[in-house]
Biopython code that builds the backbone (N, CA, C, O; Angstrom):
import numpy as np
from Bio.PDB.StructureBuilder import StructureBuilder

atoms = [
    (1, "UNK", "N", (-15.088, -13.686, 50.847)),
    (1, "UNK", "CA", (-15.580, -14.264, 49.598)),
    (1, "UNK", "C", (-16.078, -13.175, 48.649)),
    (1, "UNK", "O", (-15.947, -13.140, 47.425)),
    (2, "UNK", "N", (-16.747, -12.186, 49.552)),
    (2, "UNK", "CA", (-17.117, -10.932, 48.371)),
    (2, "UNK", "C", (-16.223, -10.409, 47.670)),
    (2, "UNK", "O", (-16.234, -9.957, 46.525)),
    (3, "UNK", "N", (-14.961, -10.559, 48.919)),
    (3, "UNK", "CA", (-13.829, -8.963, 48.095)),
    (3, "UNK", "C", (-13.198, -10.154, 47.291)),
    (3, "UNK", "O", (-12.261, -9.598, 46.718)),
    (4, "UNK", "N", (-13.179, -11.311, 46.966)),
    (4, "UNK", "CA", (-12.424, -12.145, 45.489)),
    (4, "UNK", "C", (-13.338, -12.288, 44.396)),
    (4, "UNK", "O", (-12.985, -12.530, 43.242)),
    (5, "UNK", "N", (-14.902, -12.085, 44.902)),
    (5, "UNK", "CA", (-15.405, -12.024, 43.825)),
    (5, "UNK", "C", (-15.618, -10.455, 43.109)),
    (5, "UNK", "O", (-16.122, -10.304, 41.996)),
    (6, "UNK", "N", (-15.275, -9.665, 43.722)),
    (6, "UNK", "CA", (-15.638, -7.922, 43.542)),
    (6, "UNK", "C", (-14.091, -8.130, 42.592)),
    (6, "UNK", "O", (-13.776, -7.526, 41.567)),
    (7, "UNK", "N", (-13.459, -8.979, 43.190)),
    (7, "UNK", "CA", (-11.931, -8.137, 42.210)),
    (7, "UNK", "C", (-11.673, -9.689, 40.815)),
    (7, "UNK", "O", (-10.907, -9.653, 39.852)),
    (8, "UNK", "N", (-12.473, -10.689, 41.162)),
    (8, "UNK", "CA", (-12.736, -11.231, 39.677)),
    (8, "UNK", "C", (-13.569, -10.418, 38.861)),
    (8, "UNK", "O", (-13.400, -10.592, 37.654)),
    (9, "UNK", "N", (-14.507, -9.493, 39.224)),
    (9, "UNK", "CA", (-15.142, -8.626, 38.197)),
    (9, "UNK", "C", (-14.149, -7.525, 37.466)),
    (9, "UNK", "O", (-13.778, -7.232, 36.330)),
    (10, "UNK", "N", (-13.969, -7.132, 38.735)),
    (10, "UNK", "CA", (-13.041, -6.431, 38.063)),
    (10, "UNK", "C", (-11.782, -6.477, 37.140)),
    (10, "UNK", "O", (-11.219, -5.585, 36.505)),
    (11, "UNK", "N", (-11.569, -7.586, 37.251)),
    (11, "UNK", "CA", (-10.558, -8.618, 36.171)),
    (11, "UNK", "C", (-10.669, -8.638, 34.823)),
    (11, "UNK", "O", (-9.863, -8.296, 33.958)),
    (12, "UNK", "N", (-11.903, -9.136, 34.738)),
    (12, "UNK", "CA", (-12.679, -9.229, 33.631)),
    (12, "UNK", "C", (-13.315, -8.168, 33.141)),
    (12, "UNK", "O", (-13.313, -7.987, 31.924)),
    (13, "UNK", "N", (-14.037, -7.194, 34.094)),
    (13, "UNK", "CA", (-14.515, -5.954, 33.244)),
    (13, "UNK", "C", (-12.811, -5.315, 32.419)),
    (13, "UNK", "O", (-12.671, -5.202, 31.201)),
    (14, "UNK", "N", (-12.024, -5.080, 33.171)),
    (14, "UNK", "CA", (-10.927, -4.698, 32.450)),
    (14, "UNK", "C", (-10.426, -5.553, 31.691)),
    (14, "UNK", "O", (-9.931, -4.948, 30.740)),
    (15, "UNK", "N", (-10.291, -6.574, 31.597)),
    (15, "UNK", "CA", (-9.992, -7.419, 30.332)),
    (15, "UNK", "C", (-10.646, -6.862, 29.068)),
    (15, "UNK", "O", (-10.191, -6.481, 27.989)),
    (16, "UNK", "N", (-11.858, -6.950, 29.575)),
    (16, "UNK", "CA", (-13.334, -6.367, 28.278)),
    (16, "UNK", "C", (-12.730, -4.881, 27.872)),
    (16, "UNK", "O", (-12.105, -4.515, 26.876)),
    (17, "UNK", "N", (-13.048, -4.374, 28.723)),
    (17, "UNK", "CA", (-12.373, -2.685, 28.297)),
    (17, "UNK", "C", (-10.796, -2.572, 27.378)),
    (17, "UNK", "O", (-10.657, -1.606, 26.628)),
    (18, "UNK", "N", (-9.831, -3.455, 27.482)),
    (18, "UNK", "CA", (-8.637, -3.760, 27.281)),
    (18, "UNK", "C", (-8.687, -4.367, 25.828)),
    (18, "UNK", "O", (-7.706, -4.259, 25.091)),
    (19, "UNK", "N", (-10.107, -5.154, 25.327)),
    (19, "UNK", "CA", (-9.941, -6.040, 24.023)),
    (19, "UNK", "C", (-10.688, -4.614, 23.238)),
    (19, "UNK", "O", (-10.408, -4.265, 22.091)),
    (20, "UNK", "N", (-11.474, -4.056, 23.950)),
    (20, "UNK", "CA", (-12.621, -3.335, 23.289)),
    (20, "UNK", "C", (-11.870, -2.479, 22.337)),
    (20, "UNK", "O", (-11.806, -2.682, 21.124)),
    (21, "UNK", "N", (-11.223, -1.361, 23.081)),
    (21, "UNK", "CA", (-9.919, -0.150, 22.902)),
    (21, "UNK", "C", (-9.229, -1.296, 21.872)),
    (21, "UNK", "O", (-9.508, -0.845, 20.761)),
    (22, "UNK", "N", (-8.736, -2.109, 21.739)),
    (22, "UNK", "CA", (-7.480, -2.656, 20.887)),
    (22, "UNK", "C", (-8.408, -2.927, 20.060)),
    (22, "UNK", "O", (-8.238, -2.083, 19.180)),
    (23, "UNK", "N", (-9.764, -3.905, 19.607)),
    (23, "UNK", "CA", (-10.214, -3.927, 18.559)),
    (23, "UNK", "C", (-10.568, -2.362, 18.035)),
    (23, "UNK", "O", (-10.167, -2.057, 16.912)),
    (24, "UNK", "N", (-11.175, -1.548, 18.681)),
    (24, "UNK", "CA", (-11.621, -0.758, 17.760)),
    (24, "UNK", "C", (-10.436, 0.628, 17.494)),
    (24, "UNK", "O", (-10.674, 1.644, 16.839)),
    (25, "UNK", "N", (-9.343, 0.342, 18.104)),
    (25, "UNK", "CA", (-8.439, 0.730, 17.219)),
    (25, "UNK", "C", (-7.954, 0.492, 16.369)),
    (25, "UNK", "O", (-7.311, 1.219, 15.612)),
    (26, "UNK", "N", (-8.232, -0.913, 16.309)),
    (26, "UNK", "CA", (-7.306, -1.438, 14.868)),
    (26, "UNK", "C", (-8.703, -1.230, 13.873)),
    (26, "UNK", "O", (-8.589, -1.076, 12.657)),
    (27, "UNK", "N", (-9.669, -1.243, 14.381)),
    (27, "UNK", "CA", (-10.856, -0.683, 12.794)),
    (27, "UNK", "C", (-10.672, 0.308, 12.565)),
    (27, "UNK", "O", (-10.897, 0.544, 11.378)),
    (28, "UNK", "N", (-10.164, 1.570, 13.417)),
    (28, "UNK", "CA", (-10.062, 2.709, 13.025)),
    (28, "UNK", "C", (-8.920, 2.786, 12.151)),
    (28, "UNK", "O", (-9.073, 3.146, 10.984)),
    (29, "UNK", "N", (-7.473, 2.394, 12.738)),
    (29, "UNK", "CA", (-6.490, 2.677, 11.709)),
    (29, "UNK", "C", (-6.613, 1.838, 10.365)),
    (29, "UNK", "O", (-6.161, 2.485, 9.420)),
    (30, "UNK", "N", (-7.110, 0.540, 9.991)),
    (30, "UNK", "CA", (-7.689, -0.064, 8.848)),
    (30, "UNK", "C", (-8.448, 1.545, 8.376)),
    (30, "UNK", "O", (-7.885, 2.291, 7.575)),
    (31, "UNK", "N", (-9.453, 1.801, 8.865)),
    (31, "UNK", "CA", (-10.244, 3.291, 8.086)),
    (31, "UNK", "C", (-9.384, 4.123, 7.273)),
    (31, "UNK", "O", (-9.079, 4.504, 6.143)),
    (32, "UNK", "N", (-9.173, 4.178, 8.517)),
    (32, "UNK", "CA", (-7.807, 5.699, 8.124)),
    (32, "UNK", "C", (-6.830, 5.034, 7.086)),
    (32, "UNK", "O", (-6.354, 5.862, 6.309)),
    (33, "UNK", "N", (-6.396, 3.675, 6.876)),
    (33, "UNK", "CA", (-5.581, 3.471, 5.944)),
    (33, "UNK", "C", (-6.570, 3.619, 4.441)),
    (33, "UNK", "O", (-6.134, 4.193, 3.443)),
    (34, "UNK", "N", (-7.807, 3.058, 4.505)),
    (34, "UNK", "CA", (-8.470, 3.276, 3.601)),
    (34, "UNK", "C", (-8.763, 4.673, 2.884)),
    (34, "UNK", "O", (-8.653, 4.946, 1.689)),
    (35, "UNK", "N", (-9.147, 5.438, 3.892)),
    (35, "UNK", "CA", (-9.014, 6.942, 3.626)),
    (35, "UNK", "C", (-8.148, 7.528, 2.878)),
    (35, "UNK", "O", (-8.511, 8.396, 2.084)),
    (36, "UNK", "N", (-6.654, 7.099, 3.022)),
    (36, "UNK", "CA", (-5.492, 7.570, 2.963)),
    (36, "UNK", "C", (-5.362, 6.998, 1.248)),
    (36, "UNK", "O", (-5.210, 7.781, 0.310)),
    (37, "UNK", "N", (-5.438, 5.788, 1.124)),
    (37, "UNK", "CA", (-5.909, 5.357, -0.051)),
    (37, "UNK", "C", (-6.703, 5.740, -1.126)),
    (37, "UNK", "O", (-6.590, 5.433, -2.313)),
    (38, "UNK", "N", (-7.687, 6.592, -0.456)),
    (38, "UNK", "CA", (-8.686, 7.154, -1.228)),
    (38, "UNK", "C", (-7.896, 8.075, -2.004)),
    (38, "UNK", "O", (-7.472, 8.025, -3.158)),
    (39, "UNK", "N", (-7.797, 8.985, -1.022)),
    (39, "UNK", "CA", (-7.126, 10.739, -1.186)),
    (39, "UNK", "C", (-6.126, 10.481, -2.014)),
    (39, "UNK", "O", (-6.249, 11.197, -3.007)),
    (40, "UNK", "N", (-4.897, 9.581, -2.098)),
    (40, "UNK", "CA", (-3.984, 9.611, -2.399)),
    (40, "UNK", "C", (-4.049, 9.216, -4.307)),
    (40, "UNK", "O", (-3.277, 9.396, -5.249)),
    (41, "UNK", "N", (-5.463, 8.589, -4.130)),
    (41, "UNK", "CA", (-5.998, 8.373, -5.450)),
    (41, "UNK", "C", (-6.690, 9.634, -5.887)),
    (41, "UNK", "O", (-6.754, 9.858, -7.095)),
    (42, "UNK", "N", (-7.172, 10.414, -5.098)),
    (42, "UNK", "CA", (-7.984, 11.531, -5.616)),
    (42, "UNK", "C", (-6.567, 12.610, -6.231)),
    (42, "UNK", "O", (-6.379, 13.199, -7.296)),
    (43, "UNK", "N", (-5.815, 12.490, -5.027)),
    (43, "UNK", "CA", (-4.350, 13.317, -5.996)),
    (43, "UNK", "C", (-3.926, 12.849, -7.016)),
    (43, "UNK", "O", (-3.032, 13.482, -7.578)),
    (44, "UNK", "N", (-4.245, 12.006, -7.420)),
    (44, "UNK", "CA", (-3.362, 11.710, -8.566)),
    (44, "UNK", "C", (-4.488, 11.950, -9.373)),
    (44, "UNK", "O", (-4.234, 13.003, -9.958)),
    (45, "UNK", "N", (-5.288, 11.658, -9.624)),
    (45, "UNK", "CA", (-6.301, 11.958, -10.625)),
    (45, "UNK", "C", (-6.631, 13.594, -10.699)),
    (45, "UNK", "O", (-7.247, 13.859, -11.731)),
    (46, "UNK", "N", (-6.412, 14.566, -9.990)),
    (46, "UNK", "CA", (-6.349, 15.649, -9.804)),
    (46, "UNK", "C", (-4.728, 16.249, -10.596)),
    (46, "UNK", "O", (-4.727, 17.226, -11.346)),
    (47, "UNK", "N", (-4.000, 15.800, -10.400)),
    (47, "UNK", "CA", (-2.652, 15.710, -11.224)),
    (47, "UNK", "C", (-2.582, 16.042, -12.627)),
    (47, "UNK", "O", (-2.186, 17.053, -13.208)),
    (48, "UNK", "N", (-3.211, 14.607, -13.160)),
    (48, "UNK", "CA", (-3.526, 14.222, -14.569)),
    (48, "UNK", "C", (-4.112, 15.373, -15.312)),
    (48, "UNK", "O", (-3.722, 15.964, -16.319)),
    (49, "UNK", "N", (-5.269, 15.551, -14.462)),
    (49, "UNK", "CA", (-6.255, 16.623, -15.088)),
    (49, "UNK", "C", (-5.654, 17.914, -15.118)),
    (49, "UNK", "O", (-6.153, 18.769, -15.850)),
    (50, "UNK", "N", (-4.302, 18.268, -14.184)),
    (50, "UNK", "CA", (-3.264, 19.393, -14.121)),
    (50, "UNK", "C", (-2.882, 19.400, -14.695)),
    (50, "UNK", "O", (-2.862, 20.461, -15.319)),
    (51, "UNK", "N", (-1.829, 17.848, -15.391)),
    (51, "UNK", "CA", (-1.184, 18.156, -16.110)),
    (51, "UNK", "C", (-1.206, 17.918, -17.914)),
    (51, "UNK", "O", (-0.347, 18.079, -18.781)),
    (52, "UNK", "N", (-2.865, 17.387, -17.945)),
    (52, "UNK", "CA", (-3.503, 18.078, -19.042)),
    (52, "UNK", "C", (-3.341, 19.436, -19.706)),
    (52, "UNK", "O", (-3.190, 19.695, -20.900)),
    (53, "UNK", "N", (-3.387, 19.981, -18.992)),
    (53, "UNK", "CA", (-3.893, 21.674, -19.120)),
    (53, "UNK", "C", (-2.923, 22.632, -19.800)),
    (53, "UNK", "O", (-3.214, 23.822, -19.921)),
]
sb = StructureBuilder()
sb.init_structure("model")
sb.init_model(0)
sb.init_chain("A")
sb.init_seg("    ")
for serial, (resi, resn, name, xyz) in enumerate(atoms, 1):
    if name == "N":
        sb.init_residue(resn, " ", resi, " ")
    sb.init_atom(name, np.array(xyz, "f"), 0.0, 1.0, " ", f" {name:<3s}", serial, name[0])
structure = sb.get_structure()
């Protein structure tokens, strides 16, 4: 009875570990898309002011 309940924990702790990693990868690459967004705006406005000159 112990060793089915030792390996339902373990089921579930890895389930948990398994959602954890996938959510907070997908916040990270959302970031990083934001980031990417940023910069890509900072080049162009950096551009303008180039090709002012």
């Amino acid at each position: 009875m112990d060793l089915v309940r030792g390996i339902e924990m373990d089921l579930i702790v890895g389930i948990a570990i398994v959602l954890i990693v996938f959510f907070s990868s997908s916040l990270i690459e959302k970031r990083l898309k934001s980031i990417e967004k940023q910069n890509n705006r900072v080049i162009e406005i950096l551009e303008e002011i180039r090709d002012k000159k």
